[in-house]
C-alpha positions in Angstrom: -3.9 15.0 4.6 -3.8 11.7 6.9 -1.9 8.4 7.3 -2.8 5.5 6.5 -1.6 1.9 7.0 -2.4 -0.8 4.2 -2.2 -4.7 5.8 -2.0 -7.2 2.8 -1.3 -10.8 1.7 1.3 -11.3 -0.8 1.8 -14.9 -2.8 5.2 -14.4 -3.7 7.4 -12.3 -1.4 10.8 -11.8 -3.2 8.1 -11.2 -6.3 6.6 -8.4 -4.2 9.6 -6.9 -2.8 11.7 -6.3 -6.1 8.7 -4.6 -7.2 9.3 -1.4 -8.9 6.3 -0.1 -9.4 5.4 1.3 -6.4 7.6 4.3 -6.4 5.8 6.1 -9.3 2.4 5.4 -7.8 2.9 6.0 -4.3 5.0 9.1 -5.0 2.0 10.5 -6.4 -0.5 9.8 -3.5 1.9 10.8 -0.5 4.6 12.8 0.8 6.7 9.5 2.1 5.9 5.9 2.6 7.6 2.8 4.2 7.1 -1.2 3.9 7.1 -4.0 6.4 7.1 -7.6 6.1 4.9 -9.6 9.0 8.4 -12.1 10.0 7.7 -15.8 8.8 4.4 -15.1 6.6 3.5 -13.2 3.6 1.9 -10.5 5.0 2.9 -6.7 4.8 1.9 -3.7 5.7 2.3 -0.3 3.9 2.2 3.5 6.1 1.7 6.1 3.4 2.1 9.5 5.9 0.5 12.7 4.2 -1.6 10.9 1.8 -4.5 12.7 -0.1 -7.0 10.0 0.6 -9.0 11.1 -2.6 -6.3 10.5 -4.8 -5.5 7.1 -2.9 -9.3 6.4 -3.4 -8.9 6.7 -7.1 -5.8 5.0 -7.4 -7.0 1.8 -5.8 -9.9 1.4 -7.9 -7.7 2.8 -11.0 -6.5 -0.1 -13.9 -3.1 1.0 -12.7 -3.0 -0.2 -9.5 -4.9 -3.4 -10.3 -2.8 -4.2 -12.9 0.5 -3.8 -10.2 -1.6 -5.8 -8.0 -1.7 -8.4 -10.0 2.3 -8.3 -11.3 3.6 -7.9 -7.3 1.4 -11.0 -6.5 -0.9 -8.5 -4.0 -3.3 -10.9 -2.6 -6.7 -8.9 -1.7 -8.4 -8.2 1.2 -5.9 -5.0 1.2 -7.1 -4.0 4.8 -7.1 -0.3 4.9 -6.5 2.0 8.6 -7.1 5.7 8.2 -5.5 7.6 11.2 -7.5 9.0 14.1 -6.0 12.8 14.4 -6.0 13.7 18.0 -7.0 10.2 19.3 -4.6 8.5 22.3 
């Protein structure tokens, strides 16, 4: 299990925010996650912690995700940082 940090654009941030998709998904991928919002641009960022990175692997290239992608207004690149265990 790792974390991992997802950076994206978003075109419509109140669009992205109400989004209630995310719970189902990510609940299924990770143990916890959180969201933040880059102040003054649509840009967020997303740290899943204790993520099965195979199941995240599958689930970003699954219909499912796309199709929530698309409905939360997810602009790609979805930049994607894998932690380093034991690096300082």
């Amino acid at each position: 299990m790792a974390n991992v940090i997802a950076v994206h654009s978003v075109g419509e941030m109140d669009t992205w925010l109400a989004a209630d998709n995310r719970a189902p998904i990510f609940e299924r991928l990770c143990d916890r996650y959180r969201l933040f919002r880059m102040p003054d641009q649509s840009k967020v960022a997303i740290i899943w912690e204790n993520v099965d990175l195979e199941k995240l692997e599958a689930a970003l290239a699954s219909p499912e995700v796309a199709s929530a992608k698309a409905k939360d207004t997810v602009i790609d690149p979805v930049e994607i940082f894998v932690e380093v265990e034991g690096a300082r």
